[in-house]
C-alpha positions as CSV (number, residue, x, y, z in Angstrom):
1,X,-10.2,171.0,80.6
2,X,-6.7,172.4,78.7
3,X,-7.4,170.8,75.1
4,X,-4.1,171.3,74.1
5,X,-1.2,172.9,74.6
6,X,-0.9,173.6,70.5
7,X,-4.6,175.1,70.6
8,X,-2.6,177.4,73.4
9,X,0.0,178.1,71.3
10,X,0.1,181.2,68.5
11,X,0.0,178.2,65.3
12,X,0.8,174.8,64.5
13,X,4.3,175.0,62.2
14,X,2.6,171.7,60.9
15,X,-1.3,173.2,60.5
16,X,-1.6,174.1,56.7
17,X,-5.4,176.0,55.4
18,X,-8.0,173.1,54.4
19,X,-8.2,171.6,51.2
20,X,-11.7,173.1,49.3
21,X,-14.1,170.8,48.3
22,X,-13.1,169.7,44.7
23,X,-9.4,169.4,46.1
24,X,-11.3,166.9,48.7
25,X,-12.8,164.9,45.8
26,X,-9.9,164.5,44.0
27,X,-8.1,163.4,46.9
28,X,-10.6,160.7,47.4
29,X,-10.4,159.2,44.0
30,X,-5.8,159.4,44.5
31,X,-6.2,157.7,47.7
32,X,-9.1,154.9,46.5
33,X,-7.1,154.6,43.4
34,X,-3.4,153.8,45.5
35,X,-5.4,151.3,48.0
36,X,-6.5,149.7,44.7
37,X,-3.6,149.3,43.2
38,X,-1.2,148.5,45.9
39,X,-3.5,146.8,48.6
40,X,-3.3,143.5,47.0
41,X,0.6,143.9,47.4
42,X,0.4,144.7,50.7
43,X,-1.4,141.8,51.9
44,X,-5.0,143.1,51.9
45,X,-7.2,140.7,51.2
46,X,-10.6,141.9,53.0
47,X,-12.5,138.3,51.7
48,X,-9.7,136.9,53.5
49,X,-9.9,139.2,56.7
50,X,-13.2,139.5,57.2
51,X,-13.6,135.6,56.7
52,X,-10.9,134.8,59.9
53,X,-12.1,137.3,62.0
54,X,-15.4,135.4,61.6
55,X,-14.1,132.2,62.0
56,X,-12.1,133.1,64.8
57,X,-13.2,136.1,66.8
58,X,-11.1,135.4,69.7
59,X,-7.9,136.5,67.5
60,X,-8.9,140.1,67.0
61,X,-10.0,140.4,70.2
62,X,-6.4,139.0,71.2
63,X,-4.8,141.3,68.8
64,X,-6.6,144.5,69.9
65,X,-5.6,143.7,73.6
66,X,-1.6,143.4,72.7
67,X,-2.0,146.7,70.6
68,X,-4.1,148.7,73.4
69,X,-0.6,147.8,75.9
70,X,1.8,148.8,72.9
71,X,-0.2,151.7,72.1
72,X,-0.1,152.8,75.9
73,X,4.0,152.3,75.9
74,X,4.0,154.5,72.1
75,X,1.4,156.9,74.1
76,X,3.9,157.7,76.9
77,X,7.0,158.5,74.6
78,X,4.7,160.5,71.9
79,X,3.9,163.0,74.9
80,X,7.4,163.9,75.3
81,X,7.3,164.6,71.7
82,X,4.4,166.9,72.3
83,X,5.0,168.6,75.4
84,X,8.3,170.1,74.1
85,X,6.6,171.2,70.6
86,X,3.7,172.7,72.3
87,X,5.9,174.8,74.4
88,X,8.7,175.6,72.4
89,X,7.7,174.8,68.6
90,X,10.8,171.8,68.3
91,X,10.8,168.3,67.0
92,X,13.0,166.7,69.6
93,X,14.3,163.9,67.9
94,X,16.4,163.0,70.7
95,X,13.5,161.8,72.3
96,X,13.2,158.4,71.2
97,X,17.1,157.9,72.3
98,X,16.7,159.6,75.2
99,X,14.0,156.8,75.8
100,X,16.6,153.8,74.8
101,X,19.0,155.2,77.8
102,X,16.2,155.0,80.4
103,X,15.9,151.2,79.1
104,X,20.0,150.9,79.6
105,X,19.7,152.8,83.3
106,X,17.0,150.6,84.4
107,X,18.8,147.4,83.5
108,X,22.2,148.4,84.8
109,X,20.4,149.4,88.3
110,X,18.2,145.6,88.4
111,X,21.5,144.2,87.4
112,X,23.8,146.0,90.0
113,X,21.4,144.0,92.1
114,X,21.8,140.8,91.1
115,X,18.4,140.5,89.6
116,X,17.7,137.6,87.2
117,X,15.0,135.7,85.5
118,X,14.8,133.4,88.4
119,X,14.1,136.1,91.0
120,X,10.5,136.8,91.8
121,X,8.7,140.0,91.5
122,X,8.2,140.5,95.5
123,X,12.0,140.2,96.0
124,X,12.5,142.3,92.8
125,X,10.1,144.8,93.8
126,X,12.5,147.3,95.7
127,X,15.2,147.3,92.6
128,X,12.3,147.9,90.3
129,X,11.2,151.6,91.8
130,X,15.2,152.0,92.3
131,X,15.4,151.2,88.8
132,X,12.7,153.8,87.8
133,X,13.9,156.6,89.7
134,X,17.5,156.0,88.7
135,X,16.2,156.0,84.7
136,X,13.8,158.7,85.1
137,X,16.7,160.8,86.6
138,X,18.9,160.1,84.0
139,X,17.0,160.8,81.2
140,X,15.4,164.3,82.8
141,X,19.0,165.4,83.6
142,X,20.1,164.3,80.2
143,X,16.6,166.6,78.7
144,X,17.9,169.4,80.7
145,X,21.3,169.4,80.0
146,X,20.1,169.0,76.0
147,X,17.6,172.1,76.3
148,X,20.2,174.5,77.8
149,X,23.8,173.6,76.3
150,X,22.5,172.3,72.3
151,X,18.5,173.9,72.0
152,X,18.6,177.3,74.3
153,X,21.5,178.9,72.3
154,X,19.3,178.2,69.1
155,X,15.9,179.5,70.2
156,X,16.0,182.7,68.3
157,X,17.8,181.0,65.5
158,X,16.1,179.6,62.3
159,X,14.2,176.2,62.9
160,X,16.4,174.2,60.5
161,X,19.4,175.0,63.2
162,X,17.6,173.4,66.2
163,X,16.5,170.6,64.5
164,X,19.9,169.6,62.8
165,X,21.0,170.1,66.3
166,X,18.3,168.0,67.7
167,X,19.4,165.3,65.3
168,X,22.9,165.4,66.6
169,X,21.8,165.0,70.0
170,X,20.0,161.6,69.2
171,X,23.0,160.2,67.4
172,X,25.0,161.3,70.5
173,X,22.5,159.2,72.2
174,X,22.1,156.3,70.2
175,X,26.0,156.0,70.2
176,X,26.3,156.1,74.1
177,X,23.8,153.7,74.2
178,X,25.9,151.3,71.8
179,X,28.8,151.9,74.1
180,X,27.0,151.3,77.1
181,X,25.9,148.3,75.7
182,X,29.6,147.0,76.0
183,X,30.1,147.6,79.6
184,X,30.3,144.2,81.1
185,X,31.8,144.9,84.1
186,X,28.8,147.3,84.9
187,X,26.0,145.6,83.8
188,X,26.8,141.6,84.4
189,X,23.5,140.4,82.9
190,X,25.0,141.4,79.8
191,X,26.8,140.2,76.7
192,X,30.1,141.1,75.3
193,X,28.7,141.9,71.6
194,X,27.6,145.5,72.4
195,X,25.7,146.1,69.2
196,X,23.1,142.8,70.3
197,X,20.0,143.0,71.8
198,X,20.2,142.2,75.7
199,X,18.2,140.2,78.0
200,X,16.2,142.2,80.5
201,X,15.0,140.0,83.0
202,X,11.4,138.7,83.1
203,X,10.0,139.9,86.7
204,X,6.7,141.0,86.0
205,X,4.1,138.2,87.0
206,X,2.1,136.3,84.4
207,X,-1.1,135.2,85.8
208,X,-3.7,134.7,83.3
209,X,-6.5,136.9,84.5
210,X,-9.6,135.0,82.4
211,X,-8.5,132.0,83.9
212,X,-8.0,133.3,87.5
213,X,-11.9,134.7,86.9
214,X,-12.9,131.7,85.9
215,X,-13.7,132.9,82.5
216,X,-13.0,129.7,79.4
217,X,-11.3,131.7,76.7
218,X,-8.2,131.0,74.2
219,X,-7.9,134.7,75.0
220,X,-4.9,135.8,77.0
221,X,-4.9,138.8,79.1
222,X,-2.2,138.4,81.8
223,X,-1.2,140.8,85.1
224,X,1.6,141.7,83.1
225,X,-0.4,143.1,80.4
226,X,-2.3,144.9,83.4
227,X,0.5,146.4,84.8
228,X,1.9,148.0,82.2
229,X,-1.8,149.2,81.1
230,X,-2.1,150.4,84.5
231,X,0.8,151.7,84.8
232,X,1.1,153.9,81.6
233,X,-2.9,155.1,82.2
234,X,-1.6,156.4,85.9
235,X,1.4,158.6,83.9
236,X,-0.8,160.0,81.4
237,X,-3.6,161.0,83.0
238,X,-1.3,162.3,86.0
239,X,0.2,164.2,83.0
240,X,-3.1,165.5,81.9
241,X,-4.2,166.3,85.0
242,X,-0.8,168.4,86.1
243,X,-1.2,170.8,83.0
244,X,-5.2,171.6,83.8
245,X,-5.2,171.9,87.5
246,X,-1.9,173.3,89.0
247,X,0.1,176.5,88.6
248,X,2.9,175.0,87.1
249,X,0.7,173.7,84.5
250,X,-1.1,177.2,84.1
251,X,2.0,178.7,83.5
252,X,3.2,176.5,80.8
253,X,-0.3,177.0,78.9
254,X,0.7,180.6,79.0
255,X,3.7,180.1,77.7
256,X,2.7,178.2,75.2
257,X,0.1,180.5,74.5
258,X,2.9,184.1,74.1
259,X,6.0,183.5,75.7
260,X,7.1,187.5,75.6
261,X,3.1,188.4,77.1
262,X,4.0,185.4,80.2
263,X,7.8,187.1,81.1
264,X,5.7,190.7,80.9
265,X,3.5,188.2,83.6
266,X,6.0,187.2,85.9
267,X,6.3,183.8,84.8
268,X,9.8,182.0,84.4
269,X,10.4,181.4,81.1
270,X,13.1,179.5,80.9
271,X,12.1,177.7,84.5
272,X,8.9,176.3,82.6
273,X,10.8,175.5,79.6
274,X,13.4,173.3,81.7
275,X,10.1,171.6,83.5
276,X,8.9,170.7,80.2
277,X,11.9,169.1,79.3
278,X,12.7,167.4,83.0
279,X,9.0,165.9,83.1
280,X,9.4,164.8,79.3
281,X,12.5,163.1,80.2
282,X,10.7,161.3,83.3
283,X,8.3,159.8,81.1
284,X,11.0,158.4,78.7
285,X,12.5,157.0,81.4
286,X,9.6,155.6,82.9
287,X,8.5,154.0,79.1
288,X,12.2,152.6,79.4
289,X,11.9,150.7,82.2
290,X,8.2,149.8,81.0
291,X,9.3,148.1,77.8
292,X,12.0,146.8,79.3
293,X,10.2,144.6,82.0
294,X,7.0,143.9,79.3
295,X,9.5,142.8,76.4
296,X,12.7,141.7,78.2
297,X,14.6,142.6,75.5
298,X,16.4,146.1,74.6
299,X,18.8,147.0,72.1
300,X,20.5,150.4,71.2
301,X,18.8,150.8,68.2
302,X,15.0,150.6,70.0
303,X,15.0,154.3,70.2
304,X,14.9,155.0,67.0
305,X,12.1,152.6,65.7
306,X,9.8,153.7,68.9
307,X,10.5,157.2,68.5
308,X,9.4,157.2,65.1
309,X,6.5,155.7,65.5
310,X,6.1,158.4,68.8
311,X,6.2,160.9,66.8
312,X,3.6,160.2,64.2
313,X,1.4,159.2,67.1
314,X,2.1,162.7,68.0
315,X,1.3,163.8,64.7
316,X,-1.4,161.9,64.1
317,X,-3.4,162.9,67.1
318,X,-2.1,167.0,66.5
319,X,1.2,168.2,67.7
320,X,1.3,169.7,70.5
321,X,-1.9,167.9,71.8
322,X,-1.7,165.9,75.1
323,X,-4.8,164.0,74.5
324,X,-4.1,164.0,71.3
325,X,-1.1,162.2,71.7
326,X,-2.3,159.6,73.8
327,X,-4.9,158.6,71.0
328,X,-2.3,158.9,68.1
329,X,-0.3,156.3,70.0
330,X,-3.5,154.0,70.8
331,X,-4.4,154.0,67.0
332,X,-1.2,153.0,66.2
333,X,-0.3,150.5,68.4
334,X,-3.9,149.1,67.1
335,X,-3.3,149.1,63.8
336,X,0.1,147.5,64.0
337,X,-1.2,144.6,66.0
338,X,-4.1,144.3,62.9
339,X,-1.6,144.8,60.1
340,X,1.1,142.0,61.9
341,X,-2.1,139.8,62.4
342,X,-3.7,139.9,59.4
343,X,-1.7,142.0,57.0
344,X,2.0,141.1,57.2
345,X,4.2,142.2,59.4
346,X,6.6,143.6,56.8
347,X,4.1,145.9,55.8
348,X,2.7,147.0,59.5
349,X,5.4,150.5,58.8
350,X,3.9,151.3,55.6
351,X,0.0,150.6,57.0
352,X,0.6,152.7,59.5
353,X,2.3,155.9,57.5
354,X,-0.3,155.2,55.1
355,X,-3.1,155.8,57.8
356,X,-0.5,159.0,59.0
357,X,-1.1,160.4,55.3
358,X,-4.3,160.2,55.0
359,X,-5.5,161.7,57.8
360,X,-3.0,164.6,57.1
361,X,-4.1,165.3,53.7
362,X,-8.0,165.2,55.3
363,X,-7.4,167.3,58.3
364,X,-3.5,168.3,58.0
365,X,-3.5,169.6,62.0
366,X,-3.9,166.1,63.0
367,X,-7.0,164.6,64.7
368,X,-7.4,166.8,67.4
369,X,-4.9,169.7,66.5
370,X,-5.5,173.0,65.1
371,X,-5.6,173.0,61.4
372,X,-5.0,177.2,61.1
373,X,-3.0,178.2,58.4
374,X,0.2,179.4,60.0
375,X,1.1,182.8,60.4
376,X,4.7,184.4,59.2
């Protein structure tokens, strides 16, 4: 089993030396002494939690199911985030962008169709997988295009210059998406106001499956739910599975691993580098289209709040780690759903970046990264 493509890699950029043992003390009593202080502002009342989870068990049970399917969607754009850092050593900030236009694509192709709420998932069916290869298409050309004509010229360059230049890219992005947003003509189940969120019509079938089973429970766990579960499980495991077991995916371990040592090799370089990018750009696309049909809403601005929260999945679980990656989104799409539920939702951002800093400052490589000290 490949743990990782960082573990592959020479060093994790973002893998500092461990903290000794008094440092780990002291860092204890900073941390104990800031949940102190400001928990009580946030909204943490654990008398308060702990007595309505007992009183009503069914609600975290509810909660944890929505943030297992929003975790999954966070999951599938974090390992774009990833892949492209394990190979290459770059925060593609694009990424989350890139993501948003896979959402535009997919609703431009179900409404070139004449898709609307009223249409039912069977007669919708055939625009759907249109939709997805259209969107994953998109985005991978867009990923490629990105890597050759604003990242490739910068490889050798200092990593500020790529990641200025990544930046760029994803306000290129978002602004195309804002534009697109306007085109009426093109995409009729839109509105004029470009800079609104827009409707993405509800397809996806909402059969409560408790009920169906003939389970009596206030909890809701619908096909839609399933679907998109389902659906983002297939991708990441198929993801997984693609880097252990075939040649391709050998090839970008050893790349990863020494790029000079895999051109000695025979290996394309550059060829693996462009996969990396074309099959991170089929899962934005794919998450597009995903939280598209599960939220039925998407605005321009959506890549930038999921790709933040993609990457410090990535983080979280150890850049550059594929499994990492998929639990770094899990955990975060769990502890959002907590924090809205029981917390406030004004504070879910800070919750979760508090959790992100923690962890750092315990194991700085992440969960299941490599915390080496990195070598100049």
């Amino acid at each position: 089993m490949i743990k990782s493509l960082q573990k592959a890699s020479k060093s994790s950029s973002l893998g500092k030396k461990s903290l000794s043992g008094w440092q780990k003390i002291l860092l204890y009593i900073v941390i104990a002494y800031l949940v102190l202080l400001l928990a009580p502002i946030a909204g943490f009342d654990l008398p308060r939690i702990i007595g309505e989870i007992k009183s009503n068990p069914a609600l975290l049970v509810q909660q944890l199911l929505i943030g297992l399917v929003n975790g999954a969607i966070i999951a599938i754009i974090a390992l774009g985030y990833t892949m492209v850092y394990g190979i290459i050593e770059l925060i593609n900030f694009a990424h989350g962008d890139l993501y948003m236009l896979g959402a535009f694509a997919s609703l431009t192709v179900i409404g070139a169709f004449g898709i609307t709420d009223g249409t039912s998932f069977q007669a919708s069916i055939g625009a759907i997988i249109i939709a997805l290869i259209v969107s994953c298409a998109l985005c991978a050309s867009l990923n490629i295009l990105t890597e050759k004509y604003a990242y490739r010229p910068l490889r050798n360059a200092p990593r500020l210059a790529p990641l200025i230049s990544a930046i760029g890219v994803s306000f290129i992005f978002q602004n195309t998406g804002l534009f697109w947003g306007g085109l009426k003509s093109f995409i009729p189940v839109m509105g004029v106001n470009a800079a609104a969120p827009k409707n993405f019509p509800d397809l996806l079938p909402r059969i409560d499956i408790f009920k169906a089973l003939g389970i009596e429970t206030t909890i809701q766990f619908t096909t839609k739910d399933l679907i998109v579960l389902v659906t983002a499980l297939v991708l990441m495991v198929g993801l997984h599975s693609f880097v252990q077991f075939t040649s391709w995916g050998k090839a970008m371990r050893a790349t990863a691993q020494n790029r000079d040592a895999a051109k000695m090799m025979g290996i394309n370089v550059d060829g693996i580098i462009i996969l990396t990018f074309l099959i991170g750009g089929c899962l934005a696309g794919a998450a597009g289209l995903l939280v598209g049909l599960y939220n039925n809403t998407i605005v321009f601005t959506m890549g930038f709040t999921a790709g933040l929260r993609a990457f410090t999945a990535a983080v979280l679980g150890g850049i550059g780690n594929i499994v990492g990656a998929m639990l770094g989104g899990l955990l975060i799409g769990l502890l959002s759903a907590i924090s809205d539920q029981y917390f406030s939702s004004r504070w879910t951002n800070a919750w979760v970046f508090a959790v992100l800093v923690i962890i750092l400052a315990l194991r700085p490589g992440g969960l299941l990264g490599d915390s080496a000290q990195e070598k100049v």
